[in-house]
DSSP file (Angstrom, degrees, kcal/mol; ACC not computed):
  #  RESIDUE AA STRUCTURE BP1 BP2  ACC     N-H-->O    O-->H-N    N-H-->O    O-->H-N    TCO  KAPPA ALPHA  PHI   PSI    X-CA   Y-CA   Z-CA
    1    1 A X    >>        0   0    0      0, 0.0     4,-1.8     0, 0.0     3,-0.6   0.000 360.0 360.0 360.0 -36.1  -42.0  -11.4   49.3
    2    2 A X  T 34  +     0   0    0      1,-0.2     4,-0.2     2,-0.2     0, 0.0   0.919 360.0  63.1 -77.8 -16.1  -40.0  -12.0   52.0
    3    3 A X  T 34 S+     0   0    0      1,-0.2    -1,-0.2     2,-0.2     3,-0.2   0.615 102.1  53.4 -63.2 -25.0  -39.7  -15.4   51.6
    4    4 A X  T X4 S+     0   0    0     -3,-0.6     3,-1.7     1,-0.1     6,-0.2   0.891 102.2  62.8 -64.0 -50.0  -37.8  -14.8   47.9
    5    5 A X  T 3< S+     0   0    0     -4,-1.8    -2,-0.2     1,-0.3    -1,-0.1   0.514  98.7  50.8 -65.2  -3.8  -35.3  -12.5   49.6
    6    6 A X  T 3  S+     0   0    0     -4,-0.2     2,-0.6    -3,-0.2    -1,-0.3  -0.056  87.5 106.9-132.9  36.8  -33.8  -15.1   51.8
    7    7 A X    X>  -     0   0    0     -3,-1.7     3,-1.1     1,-0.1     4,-0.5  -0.984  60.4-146.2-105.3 136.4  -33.2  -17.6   49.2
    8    8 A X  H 3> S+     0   0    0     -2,-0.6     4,-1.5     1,-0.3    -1,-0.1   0.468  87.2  75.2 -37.2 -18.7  -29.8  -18.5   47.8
    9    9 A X  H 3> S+     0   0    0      2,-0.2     4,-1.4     1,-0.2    -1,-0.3   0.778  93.5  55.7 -93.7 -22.4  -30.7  -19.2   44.3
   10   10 A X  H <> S+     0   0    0     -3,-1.1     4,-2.6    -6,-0.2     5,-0.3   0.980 101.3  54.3 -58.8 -49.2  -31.1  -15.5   43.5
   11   11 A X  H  X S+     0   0    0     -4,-0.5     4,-1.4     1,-0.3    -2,-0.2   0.748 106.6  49.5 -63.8 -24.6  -28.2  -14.6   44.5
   12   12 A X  H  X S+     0   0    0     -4,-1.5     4,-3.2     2,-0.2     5,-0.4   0.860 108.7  52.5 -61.4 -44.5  -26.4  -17.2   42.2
   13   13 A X  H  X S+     0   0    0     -4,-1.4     4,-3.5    -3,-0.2     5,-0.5   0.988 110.9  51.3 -71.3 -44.4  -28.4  -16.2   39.0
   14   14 A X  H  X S+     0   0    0     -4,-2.6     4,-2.0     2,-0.2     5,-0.4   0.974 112.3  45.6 -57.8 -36.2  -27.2  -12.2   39.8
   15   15 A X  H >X S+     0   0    0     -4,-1.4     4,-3.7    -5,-0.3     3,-0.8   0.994 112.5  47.5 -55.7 -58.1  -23.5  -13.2   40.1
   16   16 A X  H 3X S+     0   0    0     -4,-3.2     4,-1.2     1,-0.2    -1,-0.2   0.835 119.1  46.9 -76.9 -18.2  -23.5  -15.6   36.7
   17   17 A X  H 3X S+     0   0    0     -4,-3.5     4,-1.3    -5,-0.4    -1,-0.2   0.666 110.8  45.1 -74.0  -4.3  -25.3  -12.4   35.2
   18   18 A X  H <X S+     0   0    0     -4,-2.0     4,-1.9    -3,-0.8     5,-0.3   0.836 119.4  48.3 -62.9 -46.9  -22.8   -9.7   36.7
   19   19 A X  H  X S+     0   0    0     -4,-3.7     4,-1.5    -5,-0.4     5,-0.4   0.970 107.5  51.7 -77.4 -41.6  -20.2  -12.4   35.3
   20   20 A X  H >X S+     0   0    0     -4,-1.2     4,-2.8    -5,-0.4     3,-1.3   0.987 114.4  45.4 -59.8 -53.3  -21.9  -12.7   31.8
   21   21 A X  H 3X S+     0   0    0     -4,-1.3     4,-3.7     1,-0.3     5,-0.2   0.941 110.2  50.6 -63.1 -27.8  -21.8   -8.7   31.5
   22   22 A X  H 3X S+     0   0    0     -4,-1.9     4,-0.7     2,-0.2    -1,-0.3   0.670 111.6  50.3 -77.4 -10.7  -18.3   -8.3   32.6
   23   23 A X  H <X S+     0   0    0     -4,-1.5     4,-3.7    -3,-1.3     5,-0.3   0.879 114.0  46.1 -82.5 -58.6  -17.3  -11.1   29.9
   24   24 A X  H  X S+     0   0    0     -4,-2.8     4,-1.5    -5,-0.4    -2,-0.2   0.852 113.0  45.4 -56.6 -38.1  -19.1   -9.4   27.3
   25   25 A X  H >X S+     0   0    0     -4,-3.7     4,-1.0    -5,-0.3     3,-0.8   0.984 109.8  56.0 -56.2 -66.9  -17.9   -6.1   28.0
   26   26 A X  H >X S+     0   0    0     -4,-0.7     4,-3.9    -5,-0.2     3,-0.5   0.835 112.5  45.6 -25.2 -51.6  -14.3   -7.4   28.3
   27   27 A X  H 3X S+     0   0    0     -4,-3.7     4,-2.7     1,-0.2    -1,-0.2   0.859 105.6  56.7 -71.0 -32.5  -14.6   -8.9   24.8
   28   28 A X  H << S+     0   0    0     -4,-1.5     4,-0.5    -3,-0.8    -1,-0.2   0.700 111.5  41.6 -47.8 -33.0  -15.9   -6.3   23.5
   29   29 A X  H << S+     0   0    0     -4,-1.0     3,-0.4    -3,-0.5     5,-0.3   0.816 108.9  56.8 -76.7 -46.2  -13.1   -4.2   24.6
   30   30 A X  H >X S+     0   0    0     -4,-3.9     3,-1.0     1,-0.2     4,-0.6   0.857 107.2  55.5 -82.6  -9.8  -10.4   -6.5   23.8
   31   31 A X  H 3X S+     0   0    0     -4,-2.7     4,-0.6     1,-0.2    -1,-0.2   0.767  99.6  50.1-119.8  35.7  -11.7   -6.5   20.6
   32   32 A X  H 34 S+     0   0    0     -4,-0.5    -1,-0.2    -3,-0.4    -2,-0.2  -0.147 107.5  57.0 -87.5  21.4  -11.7   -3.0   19.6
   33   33 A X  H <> S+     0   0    0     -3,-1.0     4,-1.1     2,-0.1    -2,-0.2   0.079 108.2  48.8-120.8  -9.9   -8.2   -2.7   20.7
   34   34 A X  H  X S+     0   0    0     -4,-0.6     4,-1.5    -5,-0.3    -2,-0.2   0.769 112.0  48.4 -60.9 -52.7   -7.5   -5.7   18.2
   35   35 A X  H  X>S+     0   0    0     -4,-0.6     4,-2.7     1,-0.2     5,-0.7   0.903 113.9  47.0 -83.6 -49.6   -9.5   -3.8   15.6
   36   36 A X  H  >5S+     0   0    0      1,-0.2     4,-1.0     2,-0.2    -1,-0.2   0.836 108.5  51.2 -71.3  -7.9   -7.4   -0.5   16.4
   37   37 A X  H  X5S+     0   0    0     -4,-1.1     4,-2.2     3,-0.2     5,-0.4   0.818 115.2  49.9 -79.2 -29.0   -3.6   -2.1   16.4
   38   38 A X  H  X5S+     0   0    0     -4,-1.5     4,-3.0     2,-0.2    -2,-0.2   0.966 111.1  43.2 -67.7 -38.9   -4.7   -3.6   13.0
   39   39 A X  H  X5S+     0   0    0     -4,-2.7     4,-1.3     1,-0.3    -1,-0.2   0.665 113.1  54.8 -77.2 -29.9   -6.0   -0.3   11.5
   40   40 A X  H  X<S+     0   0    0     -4,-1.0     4,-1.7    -5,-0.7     3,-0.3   0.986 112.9  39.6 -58.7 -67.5   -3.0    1.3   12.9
   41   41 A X  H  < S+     0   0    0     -4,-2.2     4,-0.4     1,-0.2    -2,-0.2   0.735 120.0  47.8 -47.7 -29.8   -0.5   -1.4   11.0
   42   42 A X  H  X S+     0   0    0     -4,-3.0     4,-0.7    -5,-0.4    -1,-0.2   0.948 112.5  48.3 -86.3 -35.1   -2.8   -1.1    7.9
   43   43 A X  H  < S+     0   0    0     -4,-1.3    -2,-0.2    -3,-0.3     5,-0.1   0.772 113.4  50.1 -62.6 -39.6   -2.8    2.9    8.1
   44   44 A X  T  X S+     0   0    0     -4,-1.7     4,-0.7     1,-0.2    -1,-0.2   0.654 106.3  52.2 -98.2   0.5    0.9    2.8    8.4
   45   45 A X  H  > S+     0   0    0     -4,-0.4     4,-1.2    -5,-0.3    -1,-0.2   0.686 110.7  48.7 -84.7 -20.6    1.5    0.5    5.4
   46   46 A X  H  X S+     0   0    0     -4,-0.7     4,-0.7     2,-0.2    -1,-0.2   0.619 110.0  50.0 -96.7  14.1   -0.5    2.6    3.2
   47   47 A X  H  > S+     0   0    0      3,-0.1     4,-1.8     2,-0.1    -2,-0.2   0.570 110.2  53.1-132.1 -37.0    1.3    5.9    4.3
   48   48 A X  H  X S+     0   0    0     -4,-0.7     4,-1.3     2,-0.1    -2,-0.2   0.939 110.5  46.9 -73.9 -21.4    4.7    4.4    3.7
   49   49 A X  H  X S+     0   0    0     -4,-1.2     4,-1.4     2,-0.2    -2,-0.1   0.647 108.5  50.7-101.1  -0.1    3.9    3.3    0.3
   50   50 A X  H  X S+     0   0    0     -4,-0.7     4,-1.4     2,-0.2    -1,-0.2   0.546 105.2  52.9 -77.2 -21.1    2.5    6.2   -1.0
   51   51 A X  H  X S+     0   0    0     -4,-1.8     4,-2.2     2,-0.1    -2,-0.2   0.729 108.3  54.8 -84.3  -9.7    5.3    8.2    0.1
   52   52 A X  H >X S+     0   0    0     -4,-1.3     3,-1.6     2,-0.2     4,-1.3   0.975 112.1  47.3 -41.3 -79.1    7.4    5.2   -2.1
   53   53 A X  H >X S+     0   0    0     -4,-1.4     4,-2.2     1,-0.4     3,-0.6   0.837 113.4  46.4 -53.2 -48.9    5.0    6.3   -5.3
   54   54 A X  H 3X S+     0   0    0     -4,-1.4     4,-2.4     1,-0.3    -1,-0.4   0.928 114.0  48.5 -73.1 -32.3    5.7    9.9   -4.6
   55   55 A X  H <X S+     0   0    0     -4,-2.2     4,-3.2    -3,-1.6    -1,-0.3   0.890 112.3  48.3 -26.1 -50.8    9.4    9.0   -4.3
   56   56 A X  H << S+     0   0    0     -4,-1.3     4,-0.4    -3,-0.6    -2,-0.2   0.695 114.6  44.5 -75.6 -37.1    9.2    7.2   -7.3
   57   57 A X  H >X S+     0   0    0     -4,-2.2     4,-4.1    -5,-0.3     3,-1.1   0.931 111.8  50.9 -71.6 -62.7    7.3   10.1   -9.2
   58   58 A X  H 3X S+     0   0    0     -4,-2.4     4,-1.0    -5,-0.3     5,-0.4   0.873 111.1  52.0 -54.9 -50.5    9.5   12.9   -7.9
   59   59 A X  H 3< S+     0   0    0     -4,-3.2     4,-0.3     2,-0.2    -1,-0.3   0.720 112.5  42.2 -61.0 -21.4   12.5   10.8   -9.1
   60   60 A X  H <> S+     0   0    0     -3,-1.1     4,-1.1    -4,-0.4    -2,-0.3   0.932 120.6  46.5 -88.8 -47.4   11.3   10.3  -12.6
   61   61 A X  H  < S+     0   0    0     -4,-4.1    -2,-0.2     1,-0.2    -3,-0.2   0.366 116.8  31.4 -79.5   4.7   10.1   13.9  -12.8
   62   62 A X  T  < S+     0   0    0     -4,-1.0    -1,-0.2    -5,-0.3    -3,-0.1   0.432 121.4  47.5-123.5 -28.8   12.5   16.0  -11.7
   63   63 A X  T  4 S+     0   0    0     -5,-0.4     2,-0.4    -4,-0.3    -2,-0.2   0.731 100.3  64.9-100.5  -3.5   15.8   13.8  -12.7
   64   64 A X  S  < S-     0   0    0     -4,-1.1    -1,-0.2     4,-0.0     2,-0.1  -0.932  71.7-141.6-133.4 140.9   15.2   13.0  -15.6
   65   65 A X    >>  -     0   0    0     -2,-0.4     3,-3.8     4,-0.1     4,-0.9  -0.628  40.7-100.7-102.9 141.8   14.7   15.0  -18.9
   66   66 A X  H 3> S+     0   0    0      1,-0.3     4,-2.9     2,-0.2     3,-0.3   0.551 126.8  48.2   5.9 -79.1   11.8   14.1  -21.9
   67   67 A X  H 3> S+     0   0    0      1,-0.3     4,-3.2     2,-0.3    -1,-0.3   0.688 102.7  52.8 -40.0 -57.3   14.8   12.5  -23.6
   68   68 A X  H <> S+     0   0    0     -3,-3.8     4,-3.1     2,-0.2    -1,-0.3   0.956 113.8  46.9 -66.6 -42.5   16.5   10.4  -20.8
   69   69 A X  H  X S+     0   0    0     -4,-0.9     4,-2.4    -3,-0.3     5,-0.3   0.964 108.1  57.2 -79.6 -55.8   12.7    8.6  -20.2
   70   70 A X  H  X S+     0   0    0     -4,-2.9     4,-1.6     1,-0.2    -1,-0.3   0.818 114.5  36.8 -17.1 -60.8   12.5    8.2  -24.1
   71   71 A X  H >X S+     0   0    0     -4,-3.2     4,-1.6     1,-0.2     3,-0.5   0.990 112.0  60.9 -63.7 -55.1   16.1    6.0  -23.9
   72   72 A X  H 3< S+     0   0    0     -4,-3.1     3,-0.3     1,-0.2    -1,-0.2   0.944 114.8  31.3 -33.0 -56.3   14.9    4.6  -20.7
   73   73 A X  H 3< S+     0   0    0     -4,-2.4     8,-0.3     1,-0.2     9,-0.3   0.779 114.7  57.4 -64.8 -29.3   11.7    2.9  -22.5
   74   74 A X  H <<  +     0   0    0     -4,-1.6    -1,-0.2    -3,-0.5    -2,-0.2   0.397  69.8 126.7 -90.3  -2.8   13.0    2.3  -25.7
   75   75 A X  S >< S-     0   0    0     -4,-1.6     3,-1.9    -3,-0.3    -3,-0.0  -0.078  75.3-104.1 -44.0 150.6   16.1    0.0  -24.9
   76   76 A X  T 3  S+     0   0    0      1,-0.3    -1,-0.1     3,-0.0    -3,-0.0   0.472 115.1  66.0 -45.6 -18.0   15.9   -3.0  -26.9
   77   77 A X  T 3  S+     0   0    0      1,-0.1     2,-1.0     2,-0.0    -1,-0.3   0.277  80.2 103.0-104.4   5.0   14.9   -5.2  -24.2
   78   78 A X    X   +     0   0    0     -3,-1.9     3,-0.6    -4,-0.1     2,-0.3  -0.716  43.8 177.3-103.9  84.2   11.7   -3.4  -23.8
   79   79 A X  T 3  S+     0   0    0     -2,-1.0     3,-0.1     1,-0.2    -2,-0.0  -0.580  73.8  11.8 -89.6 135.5    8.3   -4.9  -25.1
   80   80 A X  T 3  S-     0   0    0     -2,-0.3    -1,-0.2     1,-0.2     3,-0.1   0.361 108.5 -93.4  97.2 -21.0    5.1   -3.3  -24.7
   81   81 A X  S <  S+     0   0    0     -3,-0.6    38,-0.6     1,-0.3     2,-0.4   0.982  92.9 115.6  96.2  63.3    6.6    0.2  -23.4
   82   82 A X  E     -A  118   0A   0     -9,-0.3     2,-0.4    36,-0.2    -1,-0.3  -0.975  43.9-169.9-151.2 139.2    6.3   -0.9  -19.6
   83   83 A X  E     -A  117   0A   0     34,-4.5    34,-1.3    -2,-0.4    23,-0.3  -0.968  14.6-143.6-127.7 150.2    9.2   -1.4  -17.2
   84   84 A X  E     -AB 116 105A   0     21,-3.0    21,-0.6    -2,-0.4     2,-0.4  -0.572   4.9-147.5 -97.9 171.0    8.6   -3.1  -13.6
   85   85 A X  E     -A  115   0A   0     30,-1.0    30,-2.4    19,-0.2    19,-0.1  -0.871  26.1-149.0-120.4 116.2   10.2   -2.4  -10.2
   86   86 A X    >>  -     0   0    0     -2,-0.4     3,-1.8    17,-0.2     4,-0.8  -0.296  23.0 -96.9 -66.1 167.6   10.3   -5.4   -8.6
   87   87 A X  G >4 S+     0   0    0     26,-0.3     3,-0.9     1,-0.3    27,-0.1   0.820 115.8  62.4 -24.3 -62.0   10.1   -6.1   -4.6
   88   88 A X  G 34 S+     0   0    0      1,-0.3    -1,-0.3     2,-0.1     3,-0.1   0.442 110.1  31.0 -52.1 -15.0   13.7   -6.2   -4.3
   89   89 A X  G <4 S+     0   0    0     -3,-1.8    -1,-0.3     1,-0.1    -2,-0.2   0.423  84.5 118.2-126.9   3.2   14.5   -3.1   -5.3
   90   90 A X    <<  +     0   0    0     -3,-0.9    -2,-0.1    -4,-0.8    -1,-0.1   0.110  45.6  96.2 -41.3 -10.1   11.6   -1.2   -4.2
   91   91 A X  S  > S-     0   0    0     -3,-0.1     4,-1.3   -36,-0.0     5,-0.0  -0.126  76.0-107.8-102.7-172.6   12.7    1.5   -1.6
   92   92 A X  T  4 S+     0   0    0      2,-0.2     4,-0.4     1,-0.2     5,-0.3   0.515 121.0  55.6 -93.0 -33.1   13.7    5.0   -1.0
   93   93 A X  T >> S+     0   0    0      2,-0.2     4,-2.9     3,-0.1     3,-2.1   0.993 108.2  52.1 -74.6 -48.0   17.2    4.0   -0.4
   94   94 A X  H 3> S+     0   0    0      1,-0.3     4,-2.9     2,-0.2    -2,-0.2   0.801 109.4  46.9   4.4 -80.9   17.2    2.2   -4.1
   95   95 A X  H 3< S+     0   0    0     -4,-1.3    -1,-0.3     1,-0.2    -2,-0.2   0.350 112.1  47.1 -77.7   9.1   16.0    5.0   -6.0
   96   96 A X  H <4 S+     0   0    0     -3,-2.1    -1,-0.2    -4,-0.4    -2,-0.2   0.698 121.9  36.6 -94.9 -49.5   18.5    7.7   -4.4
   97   97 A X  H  < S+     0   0    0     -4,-2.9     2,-0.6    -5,-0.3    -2,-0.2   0.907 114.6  61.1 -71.9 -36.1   21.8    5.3   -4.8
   98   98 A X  S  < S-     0   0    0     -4,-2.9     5,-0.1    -5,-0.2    -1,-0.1  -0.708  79.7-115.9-130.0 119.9   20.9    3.9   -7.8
   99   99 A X    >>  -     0   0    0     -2,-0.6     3,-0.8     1,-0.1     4,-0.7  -0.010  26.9-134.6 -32.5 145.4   20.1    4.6  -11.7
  100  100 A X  H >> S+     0   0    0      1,-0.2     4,-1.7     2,-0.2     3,-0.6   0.893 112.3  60.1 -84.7 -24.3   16.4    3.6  -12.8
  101  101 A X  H 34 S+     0   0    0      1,-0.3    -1,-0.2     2,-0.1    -2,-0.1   0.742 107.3  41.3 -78.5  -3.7   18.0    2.2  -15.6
  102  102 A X  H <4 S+     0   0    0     -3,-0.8    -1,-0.3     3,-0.0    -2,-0.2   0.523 117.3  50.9 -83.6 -28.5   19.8   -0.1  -13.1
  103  103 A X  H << S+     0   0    0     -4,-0.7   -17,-0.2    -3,-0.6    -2,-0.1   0.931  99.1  76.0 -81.1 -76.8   16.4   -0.5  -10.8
  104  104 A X     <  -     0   0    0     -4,-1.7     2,-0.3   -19,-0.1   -19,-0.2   0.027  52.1-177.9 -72.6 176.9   13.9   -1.6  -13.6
  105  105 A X  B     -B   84   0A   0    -21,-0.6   -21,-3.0     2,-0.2   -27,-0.0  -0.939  31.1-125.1-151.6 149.3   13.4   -4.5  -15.3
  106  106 A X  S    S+     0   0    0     -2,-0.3     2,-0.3   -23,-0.3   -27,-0.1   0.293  93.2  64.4-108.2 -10.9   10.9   -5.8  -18.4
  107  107 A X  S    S-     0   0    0    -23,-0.1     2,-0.3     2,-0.0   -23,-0.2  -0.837  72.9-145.8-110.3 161.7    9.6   -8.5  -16.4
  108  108 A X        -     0   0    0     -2,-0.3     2,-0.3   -24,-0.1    -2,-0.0  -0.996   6.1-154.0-133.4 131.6    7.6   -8.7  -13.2
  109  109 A X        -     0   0    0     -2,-0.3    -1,-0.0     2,-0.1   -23,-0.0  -0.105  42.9-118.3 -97.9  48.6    8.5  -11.7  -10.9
  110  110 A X        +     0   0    0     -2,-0.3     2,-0.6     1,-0.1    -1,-0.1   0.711  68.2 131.8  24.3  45.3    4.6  -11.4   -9.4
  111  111 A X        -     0   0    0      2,-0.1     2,-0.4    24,-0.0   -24,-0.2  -0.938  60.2 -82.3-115.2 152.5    5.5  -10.6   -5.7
  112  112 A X  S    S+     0   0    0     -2,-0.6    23,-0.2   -26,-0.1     2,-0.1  -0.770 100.4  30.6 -78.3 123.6    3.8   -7.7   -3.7
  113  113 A X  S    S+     0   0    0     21,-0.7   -26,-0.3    -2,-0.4     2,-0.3   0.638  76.6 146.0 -96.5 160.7    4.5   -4.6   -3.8
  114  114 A X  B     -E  134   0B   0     20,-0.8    20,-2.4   -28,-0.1     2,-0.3  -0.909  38.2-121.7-154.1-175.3    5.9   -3.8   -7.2
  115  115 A X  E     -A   85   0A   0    -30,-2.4   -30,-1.0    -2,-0.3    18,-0.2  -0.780  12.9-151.5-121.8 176.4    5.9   -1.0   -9.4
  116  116 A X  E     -A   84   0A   0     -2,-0.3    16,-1.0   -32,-0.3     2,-0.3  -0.641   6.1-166.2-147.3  85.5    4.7   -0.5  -12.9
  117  117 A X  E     +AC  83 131A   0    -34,-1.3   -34,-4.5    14,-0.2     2,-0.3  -0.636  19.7 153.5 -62.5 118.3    6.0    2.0  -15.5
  118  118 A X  E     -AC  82 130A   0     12,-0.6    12,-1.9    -2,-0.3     2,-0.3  -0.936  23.1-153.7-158.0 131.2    4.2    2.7  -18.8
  119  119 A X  E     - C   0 129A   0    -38,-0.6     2,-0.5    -2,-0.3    10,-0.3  -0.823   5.4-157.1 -87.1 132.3    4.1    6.0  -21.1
  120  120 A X  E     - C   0 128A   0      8,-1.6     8,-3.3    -2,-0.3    -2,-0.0  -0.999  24.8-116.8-119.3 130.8    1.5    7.0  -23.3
  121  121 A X  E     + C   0 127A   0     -2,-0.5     6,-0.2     6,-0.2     3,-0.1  -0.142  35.6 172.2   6.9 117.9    1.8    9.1  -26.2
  122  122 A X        -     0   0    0      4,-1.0     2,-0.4     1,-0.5    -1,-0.1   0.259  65.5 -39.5-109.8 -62.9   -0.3   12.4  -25.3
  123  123 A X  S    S-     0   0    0      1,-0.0    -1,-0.5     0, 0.0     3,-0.5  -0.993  92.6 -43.1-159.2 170.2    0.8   14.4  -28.3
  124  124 A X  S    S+     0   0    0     -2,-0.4     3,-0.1     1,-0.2    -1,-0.0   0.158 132.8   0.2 -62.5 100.2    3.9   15.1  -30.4
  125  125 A X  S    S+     0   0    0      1,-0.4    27,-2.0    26,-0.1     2,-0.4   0.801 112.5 113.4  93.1  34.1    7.1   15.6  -27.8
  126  126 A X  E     + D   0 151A   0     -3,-0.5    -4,-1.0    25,-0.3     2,-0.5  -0.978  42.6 177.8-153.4 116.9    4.2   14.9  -24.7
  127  127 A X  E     -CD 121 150A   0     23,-1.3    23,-1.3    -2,-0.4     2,-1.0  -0.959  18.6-153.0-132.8 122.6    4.7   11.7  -22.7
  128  128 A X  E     -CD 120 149A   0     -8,-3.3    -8,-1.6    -2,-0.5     2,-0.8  -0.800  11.9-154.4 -95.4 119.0    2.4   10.9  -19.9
  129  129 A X  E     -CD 119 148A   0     19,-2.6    19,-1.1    -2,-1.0     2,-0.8  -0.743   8.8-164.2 -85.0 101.3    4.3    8.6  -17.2
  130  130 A X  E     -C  118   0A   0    -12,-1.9   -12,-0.6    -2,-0.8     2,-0.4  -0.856   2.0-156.4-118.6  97.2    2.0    6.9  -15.7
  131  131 A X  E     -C  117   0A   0     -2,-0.8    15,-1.6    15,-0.5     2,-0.4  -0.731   9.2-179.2 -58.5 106.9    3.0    4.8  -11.7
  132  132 A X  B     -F  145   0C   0    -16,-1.0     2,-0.4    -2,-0.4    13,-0.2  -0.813   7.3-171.3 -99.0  94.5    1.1    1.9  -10.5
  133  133 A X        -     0   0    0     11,-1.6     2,-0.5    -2,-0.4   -18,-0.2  -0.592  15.8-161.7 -77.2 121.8    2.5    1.0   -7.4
  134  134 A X  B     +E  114   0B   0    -20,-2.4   -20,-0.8    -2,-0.4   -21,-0.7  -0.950  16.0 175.3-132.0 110.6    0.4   -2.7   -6.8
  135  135 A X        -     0   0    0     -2,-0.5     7,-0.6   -22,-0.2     2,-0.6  -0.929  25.1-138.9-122.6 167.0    0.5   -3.8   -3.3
  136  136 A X  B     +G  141   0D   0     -2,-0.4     2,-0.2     5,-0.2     5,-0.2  -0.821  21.9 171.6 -87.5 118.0   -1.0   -6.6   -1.2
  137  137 A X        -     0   0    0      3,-1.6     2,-0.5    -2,-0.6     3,-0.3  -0.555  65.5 -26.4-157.4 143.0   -2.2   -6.2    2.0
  138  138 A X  S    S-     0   0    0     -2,-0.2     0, 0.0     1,-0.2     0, 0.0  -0.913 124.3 -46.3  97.7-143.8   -4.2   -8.7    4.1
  139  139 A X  S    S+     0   0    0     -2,-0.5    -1,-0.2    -3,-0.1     2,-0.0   0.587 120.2 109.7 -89.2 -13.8   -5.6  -10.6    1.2
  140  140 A X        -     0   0    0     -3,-0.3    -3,-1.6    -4,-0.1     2,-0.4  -0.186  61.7-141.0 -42.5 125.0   -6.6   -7.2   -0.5
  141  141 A X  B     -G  136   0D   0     -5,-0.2     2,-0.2    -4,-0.1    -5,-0.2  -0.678  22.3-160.5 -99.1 167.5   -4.8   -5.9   -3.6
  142  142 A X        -     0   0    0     -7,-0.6     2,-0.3    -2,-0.4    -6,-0.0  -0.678   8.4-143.8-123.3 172.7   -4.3   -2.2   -3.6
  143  143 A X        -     0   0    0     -2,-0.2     2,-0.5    -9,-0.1    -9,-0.1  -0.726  10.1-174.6-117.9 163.1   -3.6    0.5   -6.5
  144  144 A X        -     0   0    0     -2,-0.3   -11,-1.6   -11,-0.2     2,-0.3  -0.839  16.9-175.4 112.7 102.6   -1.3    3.5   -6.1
  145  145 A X  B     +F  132   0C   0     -2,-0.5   -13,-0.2   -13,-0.2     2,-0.2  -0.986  14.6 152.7-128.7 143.1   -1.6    5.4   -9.1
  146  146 A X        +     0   0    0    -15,-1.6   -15,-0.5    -2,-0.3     2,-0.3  -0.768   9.0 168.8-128.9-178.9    0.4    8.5  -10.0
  147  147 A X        -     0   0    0    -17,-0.2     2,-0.3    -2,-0.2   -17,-0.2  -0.879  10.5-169.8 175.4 159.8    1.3    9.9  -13.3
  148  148 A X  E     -D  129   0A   0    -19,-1.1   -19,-2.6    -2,-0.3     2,-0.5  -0.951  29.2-112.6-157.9 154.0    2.8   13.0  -14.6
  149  149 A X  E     -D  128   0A   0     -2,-0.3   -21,-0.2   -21,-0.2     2,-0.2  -0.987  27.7-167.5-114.2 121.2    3.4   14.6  -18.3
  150  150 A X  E     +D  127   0A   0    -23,-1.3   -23,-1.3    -2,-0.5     2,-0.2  -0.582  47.0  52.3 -53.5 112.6    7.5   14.9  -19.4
  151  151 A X  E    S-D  126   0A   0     -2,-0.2     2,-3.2   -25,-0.2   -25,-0.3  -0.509  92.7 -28.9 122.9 170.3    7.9   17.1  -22.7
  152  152 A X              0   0    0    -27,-2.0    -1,-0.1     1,-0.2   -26,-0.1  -0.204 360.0 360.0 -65.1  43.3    7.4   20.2  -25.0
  153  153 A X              0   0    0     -2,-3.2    -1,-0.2    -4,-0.1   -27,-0.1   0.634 360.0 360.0-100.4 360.0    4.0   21.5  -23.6
């Protein structure tokens, strides 16, 4: 036994396995601080664009009466009872400054995030308003659905 202890070649394989743990650990670390800055940036993309949808909601339901979202939907230029918000017009500042009937639009120019406006019929002087707020992120599509009933119930 004593003739092992006083060879050199041990002492090499414990250093490249000291080094091997300390690598692995290290990677390990760096990436679970990888995993949490994404989860952070993904956490804080969905929490800003659900408070958009609730913007969105709050502005259609509270400013505007049964009547006004009737005219809104029915304009001439409007097939299919659906209106978009495109990208461009998509914020918080948007929808404070600015008319919806100035915001939406009857086409959707396919970029992520948008919005999607569509009414259904529930029953006579009863509209359900139904928000899909549709965003990308990472390669993932999302939904954000809200929706609220407008009318004589």
């Amino acid at each position: 036994m004593s003739k092992l202890s006083k060879k050199s070649g041990l002492s090499l394989i414990e250093v490249i396995c000291a080094l091997a743990i300390l690598c692995t650990a290290s990677a390990y670390i760096c990436n679970a601080k990888i995993k949490t800055i994404w989860l952070k940036n993904y956490n804080e993309n969905i929490k800003v664009n659900i408070e958009l949808s609730e913007n969105l909601k709050n502005n259609l339901k509270y400013n505007y009466t049964y009547e006004e979202l009737q005219q809104l939907f029915s304009n001439k230029y409007n097939k299919g009872n659906k209106l978009y918000i495109n990208k461009e017009k998509l914020n918080s500042n948007n929808l404070k400054t600015y008319e919806m009937k100035d915001i939406v639009s009857n086409m959707n120019n396919g970029r992520f995030p948008y919005a999607e406006i569509f009414m259904e019929n529930e029953e006579r002087d009863v509209v359900k308003v139904v928000i899909n707020l549709k965003l990308k992120i990472g390669e993932k599509l999302y939904n954000i659905n809200s929706y609220f009933y407008k009318g004589d119930y």
